[in-house]
C-alpha angles and dihedrals in degrees: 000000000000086000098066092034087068097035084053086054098038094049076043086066099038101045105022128189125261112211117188110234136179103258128196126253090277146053100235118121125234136109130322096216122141114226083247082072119099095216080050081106076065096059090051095041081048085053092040094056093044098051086051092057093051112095112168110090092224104045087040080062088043088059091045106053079054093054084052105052090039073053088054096040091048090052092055089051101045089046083054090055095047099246095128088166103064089035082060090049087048101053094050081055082048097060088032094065092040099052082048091053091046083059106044085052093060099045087054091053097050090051094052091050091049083054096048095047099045081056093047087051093046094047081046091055090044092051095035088053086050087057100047094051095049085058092049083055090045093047097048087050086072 
C-alpha cells in the first residue's frame, strides 16, 4: 500500500495536472486570493513587493494598470456576491493604482525626453565643433 502511495506522489510530480482557471487580465504570478478572504493582507503584501522591485518607471505603470484592472475584477465579484462594502474599497484601489500608474507614466516620459534632448545637445556641439573647425580651415586657406 505504501508503495503506491508513493508511486501515486511521485507520477503527481513527473506528469502534473493541468486545471483550467479563470486567469486576470495579466500574466503576472501571484496569488489567486478574493478580498473575502482573510490572507487577502498576503495578495497585497505580494503587489506591494513586486512593485518595489520594480525599478523601471514604464514597466512599474505597466504593474500597476494590472493591479488596477485584478482591483476591478475583484469589485464585480465581490458585487455579485453581495459584499458592496469591500467593492467600494476596491474601487477606490482601483483609482489609487491608476492615478500611480498615470504618474509613473509621466515620469517615464519626462525622463525619455530629457534623454533624448541631452543626445540631441550633444549631436548639435558635435556638429557645431565640426563646423567650427572647417572655418578655422577656411580661414587659414586664405
Amino acid at each position: 500500500m505504501k508503495e503506491i502511495i508513493i508511486l501515486i506522489i511521485i507520477f503527481g510530480f513527473l506528469f502534473p495536472v493541468n486545471n483550467v482557471q479563470a486567469k486576470f487580465p495579466d500574466d503576472l504570478p501571484g496569488p489567486q486570493i478574493m478580498p473575502d478572504s482573510p490572507f487577502y493582507f498576503l495578495k497585497i503584501w505580494y503587489e506591494k513587493i513586486v512593485l518595489f522591485f520594480t525599478f523601471d518607471a514604464a514597466k512599474k505603470a505597466e504593474k500597476y494598470k494590472t493591479f488596477a484592472e485584478k482591483r476591478a475584477y475583484e469589485a464585480r465579484e465581490m458585487v455579485e456576491k453581495g459584499r458592496g462594502d469591500l467593492a467600494d474599497k476596491l474601487k477606490e484601489a482601483y483609482k489609487s493604482y491608476l492615478n500611480k500608474a498615470k504618474e509613473k507614466l509621466e515620469r517615464a516620459l519626462e525622463k525619455a525626453m530629457n534623454q533624448k534632448k541631452e543626445q540631441l545637445k550633444k549631436e548639435l556641439d558635435k556638429k557645431i565643433e565640426e563646423i567650427k573647425i572647417k572655418i578655422e580651415e577656411s580661414i587659414n586657406l586664405w
